[in-house]
Backbone as CSV, one residue per row, in Angstrom:
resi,resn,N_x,N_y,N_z,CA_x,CA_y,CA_z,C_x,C_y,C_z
1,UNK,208.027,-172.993,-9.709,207.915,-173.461,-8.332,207.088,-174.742,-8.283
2,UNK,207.072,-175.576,-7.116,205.836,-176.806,-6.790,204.810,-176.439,-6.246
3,UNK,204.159,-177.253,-6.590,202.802,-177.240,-5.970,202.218,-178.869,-5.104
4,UNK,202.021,-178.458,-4.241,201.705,-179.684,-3.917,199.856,-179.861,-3.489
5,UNK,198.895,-181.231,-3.827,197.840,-180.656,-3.645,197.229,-182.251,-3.180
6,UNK,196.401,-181.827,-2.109,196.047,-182.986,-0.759,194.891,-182.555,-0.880
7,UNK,194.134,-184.236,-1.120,192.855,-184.344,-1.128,192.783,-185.835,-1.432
8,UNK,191.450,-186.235,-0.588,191.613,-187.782,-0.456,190.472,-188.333,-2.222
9,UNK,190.289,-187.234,-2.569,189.350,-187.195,-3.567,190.003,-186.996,-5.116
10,UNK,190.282,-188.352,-5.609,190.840,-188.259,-7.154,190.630,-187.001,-8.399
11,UNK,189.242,-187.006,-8.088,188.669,-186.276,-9.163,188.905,-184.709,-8.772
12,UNK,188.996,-184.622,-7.745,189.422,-183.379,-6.926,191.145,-182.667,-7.584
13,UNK,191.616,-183.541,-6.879,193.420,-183.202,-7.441,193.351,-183.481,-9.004
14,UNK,192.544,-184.147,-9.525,193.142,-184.440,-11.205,192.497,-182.502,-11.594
15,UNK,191.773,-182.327,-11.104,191.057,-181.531,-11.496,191.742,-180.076,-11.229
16,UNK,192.041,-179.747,-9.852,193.224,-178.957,-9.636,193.982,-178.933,-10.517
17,UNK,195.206,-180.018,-10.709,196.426,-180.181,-11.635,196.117,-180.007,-13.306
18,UNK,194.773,-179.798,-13.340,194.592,-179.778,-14.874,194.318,-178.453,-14.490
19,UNK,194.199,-177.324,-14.349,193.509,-176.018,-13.864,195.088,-175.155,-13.534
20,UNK,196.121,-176.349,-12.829,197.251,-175.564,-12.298,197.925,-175.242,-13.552
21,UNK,197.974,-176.250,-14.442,199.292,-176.569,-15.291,199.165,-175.423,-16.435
22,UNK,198.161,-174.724,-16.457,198.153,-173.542,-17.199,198.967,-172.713,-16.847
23,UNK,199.466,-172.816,-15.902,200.407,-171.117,-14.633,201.688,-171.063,-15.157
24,UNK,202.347,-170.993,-16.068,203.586,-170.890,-16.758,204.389,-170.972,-15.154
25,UNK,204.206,-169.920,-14.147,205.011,-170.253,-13.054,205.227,-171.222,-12.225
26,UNK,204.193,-172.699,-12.796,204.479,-173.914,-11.385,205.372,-174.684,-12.516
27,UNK,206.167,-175.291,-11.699,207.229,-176.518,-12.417,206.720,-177.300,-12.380
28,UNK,206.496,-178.063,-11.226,205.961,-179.005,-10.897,204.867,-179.288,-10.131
29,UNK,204.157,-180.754,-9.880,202.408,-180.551,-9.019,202.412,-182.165,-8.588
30,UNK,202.559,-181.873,-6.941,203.178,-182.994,-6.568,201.356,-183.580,-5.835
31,UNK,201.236,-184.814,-5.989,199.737,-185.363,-5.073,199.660,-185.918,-4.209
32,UNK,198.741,-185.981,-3.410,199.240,-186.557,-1.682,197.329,-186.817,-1.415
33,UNK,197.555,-188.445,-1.088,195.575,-188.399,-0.949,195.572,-188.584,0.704
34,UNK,196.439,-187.861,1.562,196.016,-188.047,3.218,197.196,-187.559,3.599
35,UNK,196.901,-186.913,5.040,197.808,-185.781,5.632,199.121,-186.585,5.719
36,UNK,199.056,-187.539,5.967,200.830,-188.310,6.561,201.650,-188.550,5.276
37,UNK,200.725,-188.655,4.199,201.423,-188.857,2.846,202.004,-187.047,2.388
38,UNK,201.072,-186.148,2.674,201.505,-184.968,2.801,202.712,-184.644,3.080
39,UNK,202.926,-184.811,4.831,203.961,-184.007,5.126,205.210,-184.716,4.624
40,UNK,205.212,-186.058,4.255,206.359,-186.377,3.277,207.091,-186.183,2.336
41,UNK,205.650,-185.667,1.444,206.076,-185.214,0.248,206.434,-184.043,0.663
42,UNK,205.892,-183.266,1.249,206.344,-181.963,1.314,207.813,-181.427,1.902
43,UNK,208.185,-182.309,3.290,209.613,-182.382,3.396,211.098,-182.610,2.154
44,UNK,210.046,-183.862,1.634,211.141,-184.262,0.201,211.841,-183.040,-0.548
45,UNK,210.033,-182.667,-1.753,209.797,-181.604,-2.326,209.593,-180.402,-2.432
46,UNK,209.497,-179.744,-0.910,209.912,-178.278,-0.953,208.790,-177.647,-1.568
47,UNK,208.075,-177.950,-2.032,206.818,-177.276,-2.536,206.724,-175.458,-1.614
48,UNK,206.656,-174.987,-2.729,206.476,-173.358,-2.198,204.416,-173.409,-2.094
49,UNK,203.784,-173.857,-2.359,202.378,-173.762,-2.321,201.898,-175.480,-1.677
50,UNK,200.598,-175.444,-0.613,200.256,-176.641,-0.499,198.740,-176.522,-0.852
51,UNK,197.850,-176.580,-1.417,196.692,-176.678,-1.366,196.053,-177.997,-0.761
52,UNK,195.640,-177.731,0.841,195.339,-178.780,1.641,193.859,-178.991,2.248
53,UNK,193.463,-180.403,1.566,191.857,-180.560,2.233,191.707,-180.764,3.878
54,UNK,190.813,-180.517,4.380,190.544,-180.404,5.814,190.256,-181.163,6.461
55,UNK,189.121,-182.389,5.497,188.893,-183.622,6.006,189.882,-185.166,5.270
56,UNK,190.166,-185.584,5.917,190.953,-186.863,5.291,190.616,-188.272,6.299
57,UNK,190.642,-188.979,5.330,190.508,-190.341,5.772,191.491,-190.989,6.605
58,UNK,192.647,-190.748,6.644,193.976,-191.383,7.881,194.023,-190.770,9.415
59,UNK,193.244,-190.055,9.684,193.268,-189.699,10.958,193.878,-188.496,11.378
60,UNK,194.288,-187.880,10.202,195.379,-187.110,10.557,194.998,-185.681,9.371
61,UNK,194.039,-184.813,10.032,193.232,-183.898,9.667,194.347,-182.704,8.849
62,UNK,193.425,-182.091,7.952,194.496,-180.619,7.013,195.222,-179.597,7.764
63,UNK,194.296,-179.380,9.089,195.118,-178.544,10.167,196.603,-179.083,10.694
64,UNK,196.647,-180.635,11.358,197.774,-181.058,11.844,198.234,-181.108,11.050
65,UNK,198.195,-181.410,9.538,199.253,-181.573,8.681,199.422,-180.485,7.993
66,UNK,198.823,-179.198,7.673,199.326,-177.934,7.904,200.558,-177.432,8.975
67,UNK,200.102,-177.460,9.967,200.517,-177.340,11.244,202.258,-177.554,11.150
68,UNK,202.150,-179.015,10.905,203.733,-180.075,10.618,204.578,-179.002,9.733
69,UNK,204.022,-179.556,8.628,204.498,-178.680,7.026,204.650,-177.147,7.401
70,UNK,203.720,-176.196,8.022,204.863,-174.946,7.916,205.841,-174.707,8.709
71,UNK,206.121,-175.830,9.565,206.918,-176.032,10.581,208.217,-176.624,10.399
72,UNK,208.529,-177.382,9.149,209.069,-178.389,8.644,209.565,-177.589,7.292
73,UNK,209.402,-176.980,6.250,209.413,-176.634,4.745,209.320,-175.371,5.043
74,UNK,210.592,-174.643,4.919,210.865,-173.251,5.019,210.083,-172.444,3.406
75,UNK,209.126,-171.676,3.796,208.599,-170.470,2.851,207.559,-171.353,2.200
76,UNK,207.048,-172.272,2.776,206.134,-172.904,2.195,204.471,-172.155,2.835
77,UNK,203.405,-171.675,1.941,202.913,-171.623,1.940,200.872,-172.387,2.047
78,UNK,200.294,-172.717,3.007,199.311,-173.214,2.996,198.221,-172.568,2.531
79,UNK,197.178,-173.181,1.439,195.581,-172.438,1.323,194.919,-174.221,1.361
80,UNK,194.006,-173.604,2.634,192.794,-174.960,2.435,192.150,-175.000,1.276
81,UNK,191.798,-175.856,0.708,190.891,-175.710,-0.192,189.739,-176.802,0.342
82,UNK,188.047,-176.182,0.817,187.645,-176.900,1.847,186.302,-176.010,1.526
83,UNK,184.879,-177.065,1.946,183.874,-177.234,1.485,183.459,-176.049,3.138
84,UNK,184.473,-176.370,4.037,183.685,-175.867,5.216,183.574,-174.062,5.327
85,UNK,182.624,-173.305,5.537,183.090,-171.988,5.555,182.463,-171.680,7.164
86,UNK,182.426,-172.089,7.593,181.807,-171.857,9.360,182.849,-171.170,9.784
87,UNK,182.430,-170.184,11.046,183.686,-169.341,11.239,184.755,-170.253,12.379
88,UNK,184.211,-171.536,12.784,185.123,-172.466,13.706,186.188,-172.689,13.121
89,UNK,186.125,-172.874,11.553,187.007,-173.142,11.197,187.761,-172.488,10.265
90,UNK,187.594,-170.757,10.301,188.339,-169.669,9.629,189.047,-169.422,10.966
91,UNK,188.868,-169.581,11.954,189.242,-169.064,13.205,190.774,-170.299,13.519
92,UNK,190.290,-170.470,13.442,191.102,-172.218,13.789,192.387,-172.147,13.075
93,UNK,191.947,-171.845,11.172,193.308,-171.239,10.289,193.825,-170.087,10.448
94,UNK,193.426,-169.395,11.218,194.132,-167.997,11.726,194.838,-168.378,13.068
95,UNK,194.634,-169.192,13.861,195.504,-169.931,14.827,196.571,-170.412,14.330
96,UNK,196.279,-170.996,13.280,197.587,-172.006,12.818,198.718,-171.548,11.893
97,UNK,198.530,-169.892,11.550,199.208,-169.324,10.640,199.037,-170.073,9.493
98,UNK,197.858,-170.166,9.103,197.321,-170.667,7.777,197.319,-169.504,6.742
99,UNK,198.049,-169.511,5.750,197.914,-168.257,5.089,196.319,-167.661,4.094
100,UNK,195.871,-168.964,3.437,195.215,-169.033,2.459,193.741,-169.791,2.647
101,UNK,192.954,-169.046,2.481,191.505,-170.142,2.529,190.471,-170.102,1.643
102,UNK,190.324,-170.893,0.835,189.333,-171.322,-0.283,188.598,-172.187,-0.141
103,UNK,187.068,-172.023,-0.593,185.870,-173.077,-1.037,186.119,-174.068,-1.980
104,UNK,185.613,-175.060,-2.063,185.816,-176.102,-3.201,184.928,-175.366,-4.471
105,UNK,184.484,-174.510,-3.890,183.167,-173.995,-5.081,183.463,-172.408,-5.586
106,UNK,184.783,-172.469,-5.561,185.249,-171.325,-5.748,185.140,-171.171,-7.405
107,UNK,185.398,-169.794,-7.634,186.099,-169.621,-9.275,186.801,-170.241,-9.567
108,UNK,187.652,-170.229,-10.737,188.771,-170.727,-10.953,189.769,-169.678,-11.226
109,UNK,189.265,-169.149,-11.660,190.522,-167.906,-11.287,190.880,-167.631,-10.054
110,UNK,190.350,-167.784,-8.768,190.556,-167.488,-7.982,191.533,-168.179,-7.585
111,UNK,192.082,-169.173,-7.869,193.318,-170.167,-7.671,194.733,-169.503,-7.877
112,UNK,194.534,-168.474,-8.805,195.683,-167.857,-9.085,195.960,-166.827,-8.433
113,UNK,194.657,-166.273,-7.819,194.995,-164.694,-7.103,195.117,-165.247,-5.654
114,UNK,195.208,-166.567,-5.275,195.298,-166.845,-4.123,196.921,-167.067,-3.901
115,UNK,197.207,-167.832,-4.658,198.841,-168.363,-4.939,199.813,-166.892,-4.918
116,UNK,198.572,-165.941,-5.621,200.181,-164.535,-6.051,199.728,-163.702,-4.532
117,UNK,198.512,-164.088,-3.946,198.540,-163.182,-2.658,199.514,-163.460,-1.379
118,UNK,199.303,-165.225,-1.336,200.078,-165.568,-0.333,201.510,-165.583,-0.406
119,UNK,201.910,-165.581,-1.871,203.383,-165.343,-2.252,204.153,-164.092,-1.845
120,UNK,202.977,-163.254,-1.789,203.339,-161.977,-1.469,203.242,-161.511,0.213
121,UNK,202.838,-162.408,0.846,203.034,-162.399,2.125,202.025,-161.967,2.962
122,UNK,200.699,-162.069,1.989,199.358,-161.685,2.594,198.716,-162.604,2.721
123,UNK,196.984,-163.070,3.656,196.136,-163.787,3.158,195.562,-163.858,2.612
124,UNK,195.020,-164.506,2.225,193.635,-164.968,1.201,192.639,-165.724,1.544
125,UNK,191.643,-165.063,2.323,190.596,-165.854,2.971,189.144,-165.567,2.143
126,UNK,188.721,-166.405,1.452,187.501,-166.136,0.608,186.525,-166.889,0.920
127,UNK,185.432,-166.672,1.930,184.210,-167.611,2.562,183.091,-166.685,2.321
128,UNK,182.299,-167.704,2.976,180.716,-166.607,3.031,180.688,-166.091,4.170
129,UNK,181.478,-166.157,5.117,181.229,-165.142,6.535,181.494,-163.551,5.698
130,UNK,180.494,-163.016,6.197,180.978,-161.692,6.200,181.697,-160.880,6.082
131,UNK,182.201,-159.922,5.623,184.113,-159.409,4.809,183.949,-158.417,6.495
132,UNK,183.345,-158.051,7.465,183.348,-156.898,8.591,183.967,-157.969,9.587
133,UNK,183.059,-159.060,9.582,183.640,-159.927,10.190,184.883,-160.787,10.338
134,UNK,184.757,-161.627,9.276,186.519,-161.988,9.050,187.468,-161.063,8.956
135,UNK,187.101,-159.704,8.374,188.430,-158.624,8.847,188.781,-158.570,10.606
136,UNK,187.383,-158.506,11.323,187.897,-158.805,12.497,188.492,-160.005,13.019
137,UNK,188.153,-160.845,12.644,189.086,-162.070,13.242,190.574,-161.969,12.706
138,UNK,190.480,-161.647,11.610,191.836,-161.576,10.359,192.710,-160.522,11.664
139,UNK,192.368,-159.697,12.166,192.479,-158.404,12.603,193.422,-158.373,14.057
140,UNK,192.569,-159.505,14.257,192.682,-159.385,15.940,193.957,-160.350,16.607
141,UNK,194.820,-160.030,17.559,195.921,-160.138,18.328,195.878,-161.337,18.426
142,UNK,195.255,-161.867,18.727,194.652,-163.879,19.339,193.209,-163.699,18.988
143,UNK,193.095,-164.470,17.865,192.206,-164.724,16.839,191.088,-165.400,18.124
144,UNK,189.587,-164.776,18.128,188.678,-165.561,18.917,187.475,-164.865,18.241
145,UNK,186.715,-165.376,18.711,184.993,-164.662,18.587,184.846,-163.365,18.595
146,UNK,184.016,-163.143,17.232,183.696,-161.592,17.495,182.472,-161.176,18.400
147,UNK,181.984,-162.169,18.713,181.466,-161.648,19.750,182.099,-162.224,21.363
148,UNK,181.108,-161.014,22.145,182.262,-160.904,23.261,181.617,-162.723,24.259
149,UNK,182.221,-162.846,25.342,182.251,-163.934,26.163,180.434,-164.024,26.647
150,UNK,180.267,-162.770,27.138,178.851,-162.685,27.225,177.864,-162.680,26.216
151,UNK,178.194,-162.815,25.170,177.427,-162.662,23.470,177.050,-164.277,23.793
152,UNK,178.421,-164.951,23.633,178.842,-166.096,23.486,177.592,-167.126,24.058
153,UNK,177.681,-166.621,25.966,176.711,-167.133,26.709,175.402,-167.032,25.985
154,UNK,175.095,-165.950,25.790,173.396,-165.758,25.077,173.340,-166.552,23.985
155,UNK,174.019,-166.544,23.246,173.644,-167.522,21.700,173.516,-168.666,22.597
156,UNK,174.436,-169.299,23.399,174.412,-170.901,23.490,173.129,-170.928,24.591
157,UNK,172.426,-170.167,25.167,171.164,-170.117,26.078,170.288,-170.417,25.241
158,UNK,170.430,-169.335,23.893,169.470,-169.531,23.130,168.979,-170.677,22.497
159,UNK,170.370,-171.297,21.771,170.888,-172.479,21.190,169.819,-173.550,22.546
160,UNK,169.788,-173.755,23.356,169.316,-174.831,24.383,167.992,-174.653,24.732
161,UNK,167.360,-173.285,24.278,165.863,-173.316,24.290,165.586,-172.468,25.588
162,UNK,166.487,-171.611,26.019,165.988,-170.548,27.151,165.302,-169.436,26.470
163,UNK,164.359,-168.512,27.582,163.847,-167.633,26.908,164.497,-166.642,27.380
164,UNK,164.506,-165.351,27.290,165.041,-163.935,27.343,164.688,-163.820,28.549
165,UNK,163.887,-164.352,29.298,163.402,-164.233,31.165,164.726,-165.260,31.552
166,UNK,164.456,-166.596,31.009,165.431,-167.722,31.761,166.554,-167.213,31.666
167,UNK,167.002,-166.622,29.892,168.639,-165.863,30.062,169.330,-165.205,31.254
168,UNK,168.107,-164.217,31.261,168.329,-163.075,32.375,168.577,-163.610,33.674
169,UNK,168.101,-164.814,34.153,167.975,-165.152,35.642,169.179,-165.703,35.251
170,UNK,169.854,-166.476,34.598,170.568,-167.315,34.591,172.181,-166.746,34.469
171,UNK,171.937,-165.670,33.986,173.384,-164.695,33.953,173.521,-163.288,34.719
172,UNK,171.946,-163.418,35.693,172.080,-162.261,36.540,171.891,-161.117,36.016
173,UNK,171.177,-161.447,34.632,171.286,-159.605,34.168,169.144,-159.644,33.743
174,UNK,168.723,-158.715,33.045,167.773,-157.907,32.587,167.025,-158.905,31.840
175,UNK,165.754,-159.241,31.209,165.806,-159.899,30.323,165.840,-158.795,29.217
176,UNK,165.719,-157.194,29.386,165.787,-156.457,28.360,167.179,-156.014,27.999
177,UNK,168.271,-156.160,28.650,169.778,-156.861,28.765,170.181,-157.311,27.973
178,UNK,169.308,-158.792,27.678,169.500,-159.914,27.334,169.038,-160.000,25.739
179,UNK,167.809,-158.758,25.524,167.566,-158.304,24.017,168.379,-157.519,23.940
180,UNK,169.365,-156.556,24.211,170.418,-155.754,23.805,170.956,-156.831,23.203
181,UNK,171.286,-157.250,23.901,172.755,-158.409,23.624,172.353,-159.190,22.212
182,UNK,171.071,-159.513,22.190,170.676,-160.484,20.721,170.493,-159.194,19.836
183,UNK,170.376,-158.208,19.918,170.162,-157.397,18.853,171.503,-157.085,18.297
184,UNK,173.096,-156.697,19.204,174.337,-156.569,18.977,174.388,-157.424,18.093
185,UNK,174.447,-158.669,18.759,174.686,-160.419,18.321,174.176,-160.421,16.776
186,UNK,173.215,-160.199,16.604,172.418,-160.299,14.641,173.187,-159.026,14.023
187,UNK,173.314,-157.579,14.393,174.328,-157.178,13.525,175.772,-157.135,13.426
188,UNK,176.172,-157.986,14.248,177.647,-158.234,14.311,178.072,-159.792,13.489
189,UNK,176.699,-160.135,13.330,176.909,-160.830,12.589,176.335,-161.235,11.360
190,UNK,175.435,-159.986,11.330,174.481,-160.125,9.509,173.446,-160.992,9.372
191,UNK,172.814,-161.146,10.749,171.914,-162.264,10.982,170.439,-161.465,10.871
192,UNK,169.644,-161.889,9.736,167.858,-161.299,10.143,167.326,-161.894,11.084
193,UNK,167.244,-163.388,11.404,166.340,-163.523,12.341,166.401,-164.529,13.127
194,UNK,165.964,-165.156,14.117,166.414,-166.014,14.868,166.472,-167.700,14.418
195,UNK,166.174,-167.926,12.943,166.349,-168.811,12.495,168.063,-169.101,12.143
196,UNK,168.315,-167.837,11.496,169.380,-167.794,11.172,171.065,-167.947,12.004
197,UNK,170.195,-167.515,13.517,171.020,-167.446,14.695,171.238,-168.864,14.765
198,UNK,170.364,-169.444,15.245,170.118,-171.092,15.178,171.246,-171.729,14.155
199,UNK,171.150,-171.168,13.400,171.585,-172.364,12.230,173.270,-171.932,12.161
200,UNK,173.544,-170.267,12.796,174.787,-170.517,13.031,175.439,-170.896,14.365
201,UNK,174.716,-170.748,15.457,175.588,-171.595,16.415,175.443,-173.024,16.382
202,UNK,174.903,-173.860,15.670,174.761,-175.224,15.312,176.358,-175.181,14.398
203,UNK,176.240,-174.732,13.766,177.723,-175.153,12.629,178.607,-174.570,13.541
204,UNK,178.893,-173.849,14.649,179.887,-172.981,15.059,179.745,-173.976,16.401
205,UNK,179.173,-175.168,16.534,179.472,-175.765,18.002,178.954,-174.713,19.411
206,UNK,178.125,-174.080,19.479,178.065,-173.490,20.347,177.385,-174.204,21.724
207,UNK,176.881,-175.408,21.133,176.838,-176.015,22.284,177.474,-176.631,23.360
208,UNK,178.792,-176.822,22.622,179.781,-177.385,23.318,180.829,-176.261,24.197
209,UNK,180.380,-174.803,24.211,181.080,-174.179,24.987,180.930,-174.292,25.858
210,UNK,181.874,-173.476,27.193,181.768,-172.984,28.327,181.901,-174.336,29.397
């Protein structure tokens, strides 16, 4: 079969294609350094696998050109291969019927059990979020936040420097309410302490909700 593998980073794809060409099963290993050069090749070549970076230099990001390509190349398969593991953007590839998701800092074996999972018509999502968690997103009808709308509100209160009194006035509820809710919030999401909260609604944009 092909492989096709997008990344605006030389040393990246040489490095892949030297790692692939061991797989007795790829024929061929087609390279693409930006999404528009992508979906070209991929229309041409038919590639049954795309291993696609997330950030690119042409304007034209791994999602939209995901997006194109499984839309375009019947039985073609996508795995990011992508530095980002924030859940904005495990969430985002479960929107897009993204099959496959990998770290740049992965194993190397793991390249292969990703290729025979998605072949087989499953995903392959391997990040540092939490395996309770991404099963729930993996899980769920219309992929969104595991926590609920009101979770949501409290992190981003928090995120802006309210206290558990200001929360409370501000959403009409308890401020001891408002510690339920952060105590749910840290084990739903494997969080010890409020540093940690911090540092994930910063990568997860939580400021920009609502």
């Amino acid at each position: 079969m092909k492989v096709l593998i997008v990344d605006d980073h030389m040393l990246i794809r040489k490095g892949m294609k030297l790692l692939l060409e061991d797989y007795p099963y790829i024929k061929e290993i087609i390279e693409a350094d930006n999404g528009s050069e992508a979906i070209t090749l991929a229309i041409k070549h038919q590639p049954r696998i795309i291993f696609m970076d997330l950030s690119m230099p042409d304007g034209l990001d791994g999602f939209t050109a995901s997006k194109t390509i499984l839309s375009e190349v019947e039985d073609a398969k996508v795995i990011l291969l992508t530095m980002h593991d924030e859940e904005i953007y495990v969430r985002k590839a479960i929107q897009y019927q993204i099959q496959g998701y990998l770290l740049k800092n992965s194993e190397a074996n793991e390249l292969h059990e990703a290729i025979q999972t998605v072949l087989s018509g499953n995903r392959f999502f391997k990040t540092k979020i939490p395996e309770k968690q991404l099963e729930r997103l993996i899980e769920a009808d219309e992929p969104k936040s595991v926590l609920t709308q009101r979770e949501q509100e409290v992190v981003r209160l928090t995120l802006l420097g309210y206290t558990n009194v200001q929360i409370g006035k501000h959403l009409g509820i308890s401020h001891k309410t408002v510690e339920n809710h952060k105590a749910n919030i840290m084990q739903k999401l494997n969080l010890k302490d409020k540093h940690e909260l911090m540092k994930y609604a910063l990568k997860n944009n939580f400021i920009e909700l609502f």
